[in-house]
Backbone as JSON Lines, residues from 0, in Angstrom:
{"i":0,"aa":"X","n":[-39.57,-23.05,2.0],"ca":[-40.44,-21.92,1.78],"c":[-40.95,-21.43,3.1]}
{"i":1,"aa":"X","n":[-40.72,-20.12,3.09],"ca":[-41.57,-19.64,4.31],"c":[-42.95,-19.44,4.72]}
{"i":2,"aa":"X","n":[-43.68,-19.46,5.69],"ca":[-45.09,-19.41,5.89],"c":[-45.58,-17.96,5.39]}
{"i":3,"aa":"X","n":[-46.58,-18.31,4.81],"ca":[-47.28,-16.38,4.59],"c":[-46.98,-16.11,2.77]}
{"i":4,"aa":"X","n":[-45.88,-16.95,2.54],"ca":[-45.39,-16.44,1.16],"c":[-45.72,-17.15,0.42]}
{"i":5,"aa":"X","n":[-46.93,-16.63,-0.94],"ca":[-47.14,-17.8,-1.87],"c":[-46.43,-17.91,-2.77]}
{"i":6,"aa":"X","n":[-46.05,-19.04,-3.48],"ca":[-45.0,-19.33,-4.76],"c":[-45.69,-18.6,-5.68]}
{"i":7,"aa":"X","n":[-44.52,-18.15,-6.36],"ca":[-45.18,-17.07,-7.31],"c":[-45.1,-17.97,-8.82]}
{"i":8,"aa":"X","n":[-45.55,-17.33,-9.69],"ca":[-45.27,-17.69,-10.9],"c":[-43.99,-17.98,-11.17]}
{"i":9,"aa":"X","n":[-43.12,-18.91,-12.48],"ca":[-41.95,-18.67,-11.97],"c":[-40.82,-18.77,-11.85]}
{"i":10,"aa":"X","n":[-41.2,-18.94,-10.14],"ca":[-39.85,-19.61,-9.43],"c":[-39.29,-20.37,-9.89]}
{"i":11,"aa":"X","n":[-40.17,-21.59,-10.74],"ca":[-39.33,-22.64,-10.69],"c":[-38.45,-22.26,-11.86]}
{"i":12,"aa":"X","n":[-38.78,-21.66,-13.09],"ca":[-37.68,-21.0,-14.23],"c":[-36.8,-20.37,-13.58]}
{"i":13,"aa":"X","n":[-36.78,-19.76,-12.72],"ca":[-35.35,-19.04,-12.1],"c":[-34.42,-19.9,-11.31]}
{"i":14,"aa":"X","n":[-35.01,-20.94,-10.61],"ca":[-34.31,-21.99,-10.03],"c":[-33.82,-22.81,-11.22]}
{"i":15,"aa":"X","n":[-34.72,-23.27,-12.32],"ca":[-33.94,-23.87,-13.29],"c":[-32.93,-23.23,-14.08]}
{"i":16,"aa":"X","n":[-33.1,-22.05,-13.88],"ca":[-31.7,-20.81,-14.84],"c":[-30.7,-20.89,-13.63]}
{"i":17,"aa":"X","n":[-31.16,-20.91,-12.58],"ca":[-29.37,-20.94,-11.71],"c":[-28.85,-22.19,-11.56]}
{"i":18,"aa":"X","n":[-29.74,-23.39,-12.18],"ca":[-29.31,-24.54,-12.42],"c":[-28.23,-24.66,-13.65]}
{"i":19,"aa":"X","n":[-28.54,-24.1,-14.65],"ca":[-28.02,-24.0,-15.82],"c":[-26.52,-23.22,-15.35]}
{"i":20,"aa":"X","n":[-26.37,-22.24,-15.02],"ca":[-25.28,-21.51,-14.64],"c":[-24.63,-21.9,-13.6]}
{"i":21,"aa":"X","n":[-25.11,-22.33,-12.8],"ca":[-23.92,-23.56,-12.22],"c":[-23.51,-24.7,-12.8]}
{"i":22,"aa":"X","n":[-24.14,-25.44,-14.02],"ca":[-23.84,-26.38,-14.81],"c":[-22.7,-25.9,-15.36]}
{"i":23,"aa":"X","n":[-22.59,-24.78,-16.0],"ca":[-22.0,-24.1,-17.18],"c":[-20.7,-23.71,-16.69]}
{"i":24,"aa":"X","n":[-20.6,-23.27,-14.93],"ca":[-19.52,-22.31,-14.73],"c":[-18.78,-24.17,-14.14]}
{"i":25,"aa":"X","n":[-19.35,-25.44,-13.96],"ca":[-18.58,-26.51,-13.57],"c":[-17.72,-27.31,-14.82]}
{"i":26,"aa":"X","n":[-18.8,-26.93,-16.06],"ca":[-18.36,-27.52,-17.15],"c":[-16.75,-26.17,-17.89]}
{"i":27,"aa":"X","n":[-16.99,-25.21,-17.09],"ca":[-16.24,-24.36,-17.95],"c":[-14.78,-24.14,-17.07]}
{"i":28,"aa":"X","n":[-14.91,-25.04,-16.06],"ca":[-13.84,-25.2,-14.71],"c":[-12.82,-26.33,-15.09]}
{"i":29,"aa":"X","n":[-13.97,-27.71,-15.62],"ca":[-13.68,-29.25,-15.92],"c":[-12.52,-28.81,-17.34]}
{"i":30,"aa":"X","n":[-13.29,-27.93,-18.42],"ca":[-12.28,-27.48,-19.67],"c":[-11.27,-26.71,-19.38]}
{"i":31,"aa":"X","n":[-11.32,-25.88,-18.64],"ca":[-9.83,-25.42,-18.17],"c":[-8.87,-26.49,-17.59]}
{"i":32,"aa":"X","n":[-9.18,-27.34,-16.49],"ca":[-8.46,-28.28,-15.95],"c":[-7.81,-29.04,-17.19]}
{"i":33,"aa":"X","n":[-8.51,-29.4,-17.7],"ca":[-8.34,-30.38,-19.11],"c":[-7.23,-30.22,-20.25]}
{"i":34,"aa":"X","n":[-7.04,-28.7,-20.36],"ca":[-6.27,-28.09,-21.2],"c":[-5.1,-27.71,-20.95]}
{"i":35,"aa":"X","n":[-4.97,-27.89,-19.47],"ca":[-3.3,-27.95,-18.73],"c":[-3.46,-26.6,-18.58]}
{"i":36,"aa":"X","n":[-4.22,-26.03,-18.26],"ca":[-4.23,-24.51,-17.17],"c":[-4.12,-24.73,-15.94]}
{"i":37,"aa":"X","n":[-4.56,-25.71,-15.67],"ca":[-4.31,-25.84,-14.31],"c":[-2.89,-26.64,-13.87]}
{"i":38,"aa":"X","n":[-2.96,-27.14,-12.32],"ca":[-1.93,-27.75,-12.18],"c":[-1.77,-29.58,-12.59]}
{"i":39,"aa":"X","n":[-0.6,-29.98,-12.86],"ca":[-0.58,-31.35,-13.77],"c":[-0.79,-32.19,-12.57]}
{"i":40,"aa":"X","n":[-0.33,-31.72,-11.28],"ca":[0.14,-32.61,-10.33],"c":[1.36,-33.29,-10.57]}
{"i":41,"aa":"X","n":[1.84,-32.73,-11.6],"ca":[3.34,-34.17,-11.27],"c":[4.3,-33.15,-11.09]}
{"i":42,"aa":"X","n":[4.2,-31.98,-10.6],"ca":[5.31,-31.32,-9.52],"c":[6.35,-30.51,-10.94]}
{"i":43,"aa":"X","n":[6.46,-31.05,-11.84],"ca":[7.42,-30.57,-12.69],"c":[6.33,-28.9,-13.51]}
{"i":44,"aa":"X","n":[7.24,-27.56,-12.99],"ca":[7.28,-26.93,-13.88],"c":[7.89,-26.31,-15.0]}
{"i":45,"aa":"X","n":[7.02,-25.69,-16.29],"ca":[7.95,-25.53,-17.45],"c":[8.1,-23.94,-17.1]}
{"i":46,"aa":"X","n":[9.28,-23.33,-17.67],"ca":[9.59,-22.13,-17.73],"c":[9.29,-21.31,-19.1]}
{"i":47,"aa":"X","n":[8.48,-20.24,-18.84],"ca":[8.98,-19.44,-20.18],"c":[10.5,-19.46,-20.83]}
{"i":48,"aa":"X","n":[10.6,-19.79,-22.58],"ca":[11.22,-19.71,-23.16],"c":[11.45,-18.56,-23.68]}
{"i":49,"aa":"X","n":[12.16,-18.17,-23.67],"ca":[12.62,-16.16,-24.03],"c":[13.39,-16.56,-25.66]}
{"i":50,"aa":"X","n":[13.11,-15.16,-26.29],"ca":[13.49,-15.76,-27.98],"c":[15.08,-15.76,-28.23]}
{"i":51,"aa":"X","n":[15.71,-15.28,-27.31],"ca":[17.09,-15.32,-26.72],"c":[17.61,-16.0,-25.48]}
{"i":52,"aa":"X","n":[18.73,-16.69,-26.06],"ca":[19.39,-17.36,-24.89],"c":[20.29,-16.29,-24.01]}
{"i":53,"aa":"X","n":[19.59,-15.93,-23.06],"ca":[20.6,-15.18,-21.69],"c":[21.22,-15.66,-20.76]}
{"i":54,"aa":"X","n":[22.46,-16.01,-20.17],"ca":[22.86,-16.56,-19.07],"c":[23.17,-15.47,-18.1]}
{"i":55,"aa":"X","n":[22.7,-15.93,-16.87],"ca":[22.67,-14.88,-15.95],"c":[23.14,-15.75,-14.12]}
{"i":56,"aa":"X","n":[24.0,-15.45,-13.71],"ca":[24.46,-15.43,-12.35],"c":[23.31,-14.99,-11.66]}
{"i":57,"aa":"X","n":[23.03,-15.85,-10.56],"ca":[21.42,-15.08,-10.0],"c":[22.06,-15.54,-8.48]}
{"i":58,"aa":"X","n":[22.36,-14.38,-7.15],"ca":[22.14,-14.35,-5.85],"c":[21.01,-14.26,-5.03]}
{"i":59,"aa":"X","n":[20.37,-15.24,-4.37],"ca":[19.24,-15.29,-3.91],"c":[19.41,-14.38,-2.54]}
{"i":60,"aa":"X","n":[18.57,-13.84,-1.37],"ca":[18.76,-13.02,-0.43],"c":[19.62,-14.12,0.73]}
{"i":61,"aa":"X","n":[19.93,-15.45,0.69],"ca":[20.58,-16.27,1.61],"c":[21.31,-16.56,1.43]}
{"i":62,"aa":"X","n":[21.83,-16.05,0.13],"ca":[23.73,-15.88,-0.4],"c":[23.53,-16.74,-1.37]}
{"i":63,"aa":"X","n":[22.65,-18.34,-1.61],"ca":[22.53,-18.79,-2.71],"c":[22.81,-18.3,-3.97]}
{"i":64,"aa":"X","n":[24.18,-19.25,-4.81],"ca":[24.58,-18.46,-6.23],"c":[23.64,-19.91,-7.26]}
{"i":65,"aa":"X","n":[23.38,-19.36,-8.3],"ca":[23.3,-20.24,-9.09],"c":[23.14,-19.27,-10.92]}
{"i":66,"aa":"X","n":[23.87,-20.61,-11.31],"ca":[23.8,-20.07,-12.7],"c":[22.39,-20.27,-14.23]}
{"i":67,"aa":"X","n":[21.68,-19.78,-14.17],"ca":[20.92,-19.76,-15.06],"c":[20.8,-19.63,-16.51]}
{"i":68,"aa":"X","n":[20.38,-20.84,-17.33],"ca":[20.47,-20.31,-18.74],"c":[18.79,-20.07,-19.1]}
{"i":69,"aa":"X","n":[19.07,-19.44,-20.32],"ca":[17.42,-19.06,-20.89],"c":[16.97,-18.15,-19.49]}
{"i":70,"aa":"X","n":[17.81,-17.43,-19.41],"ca":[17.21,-16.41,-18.26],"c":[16.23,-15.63,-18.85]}
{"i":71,"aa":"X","n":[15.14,-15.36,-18.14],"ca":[13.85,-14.43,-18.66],"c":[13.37,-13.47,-17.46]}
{"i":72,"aa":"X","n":[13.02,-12.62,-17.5],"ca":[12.11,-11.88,-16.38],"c":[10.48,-11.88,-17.04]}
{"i":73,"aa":"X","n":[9.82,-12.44,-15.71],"ca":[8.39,-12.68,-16.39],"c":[8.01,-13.16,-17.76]}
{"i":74,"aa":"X","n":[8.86,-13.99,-18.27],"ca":[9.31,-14.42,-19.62],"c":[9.08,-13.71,-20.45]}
{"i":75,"aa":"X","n":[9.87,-12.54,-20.16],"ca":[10.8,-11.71,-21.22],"c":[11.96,-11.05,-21.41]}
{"i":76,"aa":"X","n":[12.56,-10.5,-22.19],"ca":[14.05,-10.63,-22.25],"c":[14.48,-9.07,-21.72]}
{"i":77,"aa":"X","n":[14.05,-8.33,-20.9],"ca":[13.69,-7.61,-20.43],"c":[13.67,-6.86,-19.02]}
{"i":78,"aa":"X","n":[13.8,-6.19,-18.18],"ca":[13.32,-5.9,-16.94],"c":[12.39,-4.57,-17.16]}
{"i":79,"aa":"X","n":[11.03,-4.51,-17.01],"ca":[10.42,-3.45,-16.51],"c":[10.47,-2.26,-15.37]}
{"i":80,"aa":"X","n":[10.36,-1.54,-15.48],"ca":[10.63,-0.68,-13.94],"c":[9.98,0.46,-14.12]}
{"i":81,"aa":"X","n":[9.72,1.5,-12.58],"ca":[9.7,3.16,-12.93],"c":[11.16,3.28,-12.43]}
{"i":82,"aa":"X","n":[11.19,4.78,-13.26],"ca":[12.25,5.52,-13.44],"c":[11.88,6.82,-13.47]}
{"i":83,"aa":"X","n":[11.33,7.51,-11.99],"ca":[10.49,8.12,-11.59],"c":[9.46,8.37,-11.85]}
{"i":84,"aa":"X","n":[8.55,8.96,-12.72],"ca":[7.42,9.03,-12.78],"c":[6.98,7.92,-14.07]}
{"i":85,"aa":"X","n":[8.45,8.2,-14.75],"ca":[7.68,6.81,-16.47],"c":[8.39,5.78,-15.56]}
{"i":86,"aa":"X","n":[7.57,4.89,-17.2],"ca":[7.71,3.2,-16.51],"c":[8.73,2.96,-17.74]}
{"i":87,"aa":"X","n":[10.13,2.26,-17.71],"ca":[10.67,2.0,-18.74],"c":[10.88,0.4,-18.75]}
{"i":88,"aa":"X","n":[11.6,-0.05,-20.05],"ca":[11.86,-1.25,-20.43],"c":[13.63,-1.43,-20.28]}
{"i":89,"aa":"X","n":[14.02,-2.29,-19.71],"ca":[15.56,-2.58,-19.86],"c":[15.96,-3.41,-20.3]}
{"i":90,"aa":"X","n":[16.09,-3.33,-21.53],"ca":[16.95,-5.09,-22.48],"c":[17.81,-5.47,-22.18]}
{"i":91,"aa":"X","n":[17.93,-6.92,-21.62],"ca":[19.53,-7.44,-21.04],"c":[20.38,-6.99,-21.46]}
{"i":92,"aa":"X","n":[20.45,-6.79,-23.01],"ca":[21.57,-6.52,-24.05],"c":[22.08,-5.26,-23.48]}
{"i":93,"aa":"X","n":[21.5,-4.23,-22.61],"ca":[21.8,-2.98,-22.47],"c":[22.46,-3.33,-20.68]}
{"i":94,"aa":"X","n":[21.99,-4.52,-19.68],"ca":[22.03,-4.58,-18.46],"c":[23.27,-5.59,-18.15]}
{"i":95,"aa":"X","n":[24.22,-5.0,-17.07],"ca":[24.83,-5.73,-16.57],"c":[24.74,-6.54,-15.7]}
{"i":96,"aa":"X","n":[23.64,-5.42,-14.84],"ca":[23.86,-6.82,-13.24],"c":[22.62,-5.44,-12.84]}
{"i":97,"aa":"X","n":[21.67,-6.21,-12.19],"ca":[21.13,-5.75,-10.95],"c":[21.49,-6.21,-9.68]}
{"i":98,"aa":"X","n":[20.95,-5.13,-8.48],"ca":[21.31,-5.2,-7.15],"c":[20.38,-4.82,-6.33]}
{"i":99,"aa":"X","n":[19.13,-5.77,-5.73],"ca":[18.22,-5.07,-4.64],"c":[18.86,-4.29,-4.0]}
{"i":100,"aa":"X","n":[18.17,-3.36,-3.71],"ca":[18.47,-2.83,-2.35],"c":[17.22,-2.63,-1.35]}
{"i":101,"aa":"X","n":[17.76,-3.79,-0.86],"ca":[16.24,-4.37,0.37],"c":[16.02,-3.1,1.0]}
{"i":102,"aa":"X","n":[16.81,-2.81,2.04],"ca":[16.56,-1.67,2.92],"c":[15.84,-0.24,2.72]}
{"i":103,"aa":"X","n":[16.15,0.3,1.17],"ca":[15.42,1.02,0.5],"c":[14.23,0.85,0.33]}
{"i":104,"aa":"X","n":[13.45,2.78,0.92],"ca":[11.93,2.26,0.7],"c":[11.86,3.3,-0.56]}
{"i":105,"aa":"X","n":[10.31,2.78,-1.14],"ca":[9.82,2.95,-2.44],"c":[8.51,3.63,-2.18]}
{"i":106,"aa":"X","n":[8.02,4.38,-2.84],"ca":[6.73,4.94,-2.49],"c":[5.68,4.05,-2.54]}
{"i":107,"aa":"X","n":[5.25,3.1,-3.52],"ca":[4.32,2.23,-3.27],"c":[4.84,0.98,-2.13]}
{"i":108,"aa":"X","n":[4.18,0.11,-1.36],"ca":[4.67,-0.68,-0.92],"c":[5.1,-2.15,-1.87]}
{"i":109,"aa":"X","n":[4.06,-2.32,-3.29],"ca":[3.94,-3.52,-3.51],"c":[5.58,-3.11,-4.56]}
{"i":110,"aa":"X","n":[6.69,-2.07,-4.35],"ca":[7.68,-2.48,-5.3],"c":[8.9,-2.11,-4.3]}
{"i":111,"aa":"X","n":[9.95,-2.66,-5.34],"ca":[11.37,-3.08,-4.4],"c":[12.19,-1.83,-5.73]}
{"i":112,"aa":"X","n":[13.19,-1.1,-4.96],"ca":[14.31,-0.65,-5.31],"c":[15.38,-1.47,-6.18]}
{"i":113,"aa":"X","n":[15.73,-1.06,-6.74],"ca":[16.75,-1.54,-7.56],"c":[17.89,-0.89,-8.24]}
{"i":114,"aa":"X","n":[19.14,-1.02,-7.96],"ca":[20.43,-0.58,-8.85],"c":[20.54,-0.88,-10.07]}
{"i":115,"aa":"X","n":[20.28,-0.75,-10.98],"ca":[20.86,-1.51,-12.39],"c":[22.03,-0.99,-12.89]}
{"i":116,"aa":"X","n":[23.16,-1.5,-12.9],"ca":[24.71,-0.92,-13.57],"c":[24.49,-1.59,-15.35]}
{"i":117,"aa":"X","n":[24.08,-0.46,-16.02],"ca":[24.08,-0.92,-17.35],"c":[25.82,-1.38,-17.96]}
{"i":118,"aa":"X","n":[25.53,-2.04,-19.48],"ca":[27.0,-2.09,-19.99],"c":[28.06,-1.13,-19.76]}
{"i":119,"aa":"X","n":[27.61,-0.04,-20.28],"ca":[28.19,1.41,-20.59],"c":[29.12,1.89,-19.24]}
{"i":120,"aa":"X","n":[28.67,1.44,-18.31],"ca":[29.44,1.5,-16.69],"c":[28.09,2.58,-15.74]}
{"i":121,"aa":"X","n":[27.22,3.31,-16.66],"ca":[26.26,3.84,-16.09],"c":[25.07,3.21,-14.45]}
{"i":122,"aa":"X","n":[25.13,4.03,-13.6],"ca":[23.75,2.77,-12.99],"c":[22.84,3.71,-12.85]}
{"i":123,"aa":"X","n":[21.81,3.03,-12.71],"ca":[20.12,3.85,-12.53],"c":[19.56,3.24,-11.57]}
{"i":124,"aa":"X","n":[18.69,3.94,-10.39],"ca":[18.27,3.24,-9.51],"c":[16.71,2.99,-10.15]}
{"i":125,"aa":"X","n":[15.81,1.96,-10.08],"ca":[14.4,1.87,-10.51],"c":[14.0,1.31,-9.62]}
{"i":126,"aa":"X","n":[12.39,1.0,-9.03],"ca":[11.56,0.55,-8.78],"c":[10.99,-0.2,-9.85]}
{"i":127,"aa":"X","n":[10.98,-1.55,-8.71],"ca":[10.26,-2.62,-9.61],"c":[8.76,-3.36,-8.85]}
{"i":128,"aa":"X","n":[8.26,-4.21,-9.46],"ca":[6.99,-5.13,-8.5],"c":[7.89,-5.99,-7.67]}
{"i":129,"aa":"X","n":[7.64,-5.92,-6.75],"ca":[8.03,-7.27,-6.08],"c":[7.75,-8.75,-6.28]}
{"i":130,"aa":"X","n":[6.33,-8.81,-6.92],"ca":[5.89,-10.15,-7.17],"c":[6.9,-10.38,-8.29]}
{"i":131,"aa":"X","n":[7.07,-9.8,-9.37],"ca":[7.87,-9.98,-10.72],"c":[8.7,-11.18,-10.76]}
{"i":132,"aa":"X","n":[9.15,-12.31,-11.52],"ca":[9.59,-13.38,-11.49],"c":[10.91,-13.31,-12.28]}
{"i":133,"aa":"X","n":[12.14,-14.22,-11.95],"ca":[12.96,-14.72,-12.92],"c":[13.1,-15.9,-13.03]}
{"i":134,"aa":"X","n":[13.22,-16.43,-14.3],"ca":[13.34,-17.45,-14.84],"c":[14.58,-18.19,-15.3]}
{"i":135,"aa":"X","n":[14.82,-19.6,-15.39],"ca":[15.79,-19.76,-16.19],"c":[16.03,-21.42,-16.34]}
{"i":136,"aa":"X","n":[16.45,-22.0,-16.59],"ca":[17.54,-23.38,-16.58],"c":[18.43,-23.68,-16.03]}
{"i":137,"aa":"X","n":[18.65,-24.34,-14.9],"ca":[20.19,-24.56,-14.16],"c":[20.72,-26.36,-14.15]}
{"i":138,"aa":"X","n":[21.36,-26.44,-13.73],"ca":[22.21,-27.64,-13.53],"c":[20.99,-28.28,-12.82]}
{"i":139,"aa":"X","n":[19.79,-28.09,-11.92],"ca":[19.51,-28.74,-11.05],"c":[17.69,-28.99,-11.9]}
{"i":140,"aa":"X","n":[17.25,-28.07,-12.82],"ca":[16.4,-28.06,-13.54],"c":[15.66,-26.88,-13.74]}
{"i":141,"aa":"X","n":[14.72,-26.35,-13.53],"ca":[13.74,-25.06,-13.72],"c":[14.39,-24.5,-12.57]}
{"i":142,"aa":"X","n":[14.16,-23.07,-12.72],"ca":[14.49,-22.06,-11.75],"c":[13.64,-20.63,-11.97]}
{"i":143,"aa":"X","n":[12.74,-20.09,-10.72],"ca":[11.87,-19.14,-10.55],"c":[12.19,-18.88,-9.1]}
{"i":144,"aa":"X","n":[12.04,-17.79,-9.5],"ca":[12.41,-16.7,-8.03],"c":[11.63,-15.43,-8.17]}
{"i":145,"aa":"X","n":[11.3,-15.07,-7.05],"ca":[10.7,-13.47,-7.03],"c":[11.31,-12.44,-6.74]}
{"i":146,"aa":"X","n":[11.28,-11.23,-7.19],"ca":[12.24,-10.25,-7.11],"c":[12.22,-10.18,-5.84]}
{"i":147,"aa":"X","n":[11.15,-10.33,-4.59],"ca":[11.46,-9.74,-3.14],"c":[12.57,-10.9,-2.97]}
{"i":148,"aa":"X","n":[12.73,-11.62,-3.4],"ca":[14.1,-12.49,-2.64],"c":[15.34,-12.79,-2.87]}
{"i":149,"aa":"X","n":[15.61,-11.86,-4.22],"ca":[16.73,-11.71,-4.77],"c":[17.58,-10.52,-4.0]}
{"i":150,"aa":"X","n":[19.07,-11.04,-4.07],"ca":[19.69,-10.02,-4.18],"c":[20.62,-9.48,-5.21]}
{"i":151,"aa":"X","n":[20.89,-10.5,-6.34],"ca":[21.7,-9.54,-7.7],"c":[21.22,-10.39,-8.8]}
{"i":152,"aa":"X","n":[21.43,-9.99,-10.1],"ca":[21.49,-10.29,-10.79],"c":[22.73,-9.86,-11.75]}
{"i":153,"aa":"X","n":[23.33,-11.04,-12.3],"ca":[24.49,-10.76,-13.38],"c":[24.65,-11.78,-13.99]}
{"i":154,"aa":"X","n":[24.82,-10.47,-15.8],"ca":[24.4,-11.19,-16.43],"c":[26.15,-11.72,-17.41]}
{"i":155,"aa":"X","n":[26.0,-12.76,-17.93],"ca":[27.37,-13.26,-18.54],"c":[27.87,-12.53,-19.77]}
């Protein structure tokens, strides 16, 4: 307490209310941990399960091939994108293969270019997030990647 300043009425209820709310926000930290929101520590992660089995050929940007089953984007069966001003949905069922194209810039910074060659033989270029994830199952166990580090996707 500083000199000059008398304790007012009080204080001490407001010190005991920010007692309480730091109780509350430790106890409400301890129940998240508890419930497997957080991390397990034992290094193993699970992947979204997509309600379809997709297998997908996935090229990482260091030439890395690997084959993925239960492929998902952001665990769904799906790729999001703009397609100039709208934002559309692309169902694997409709997608053949994507293809970054790193070098291509995008008007926002936080998204990456993209080729998509649908079934039909059609391609569309879209913008996507960069953070955006793929998912899947391989020979070696879980597999997640971010779209900035991909370079194709194809699908079986």
């Amino acid at each position: 307490m500083r000199a000059g300043h008398p304790i007012k009425a009080g204080a001490p209820a407001v010190s005991r209310a920010r007692g309480g709310v730091v109780a509350a926000a430790l106890v409400l930290a301890a129940a998240v941990w508890s419930l497997g929101l957080g991390d397990s520590g034992s290094g193993a992660k699970t992947i979204p399960i997509p309600e379809k089995n997709y297998t997908a050929t996935v090229t990482d940007l260091k030439g890395n091939i690997i084959e993925a089953e239960r492929f998902s984007w952001d665990g769904h069966v799906y790729f999001k994108a703009q397609y100039g001003n709208a934002t559309i949905t692309l169902p694997f069922t409709k997608v053949k293969s994507l293809k970054v194209l790193a070098d291509a810039k995008t008007a926002l910074p936080e998204q990456v270019l993209a080729r998509v060659t649908l079934q039909v033989g059609e391609t569309i270029d879209v913008a996507m997030d960069r953070t955006s994830k793929a998912y899947g199952d391989t020979r070696y166990g879980s597999y997640e990647i971010f779209l900035k580090d991909l370079s194709e996707i194809t699908f079986k």
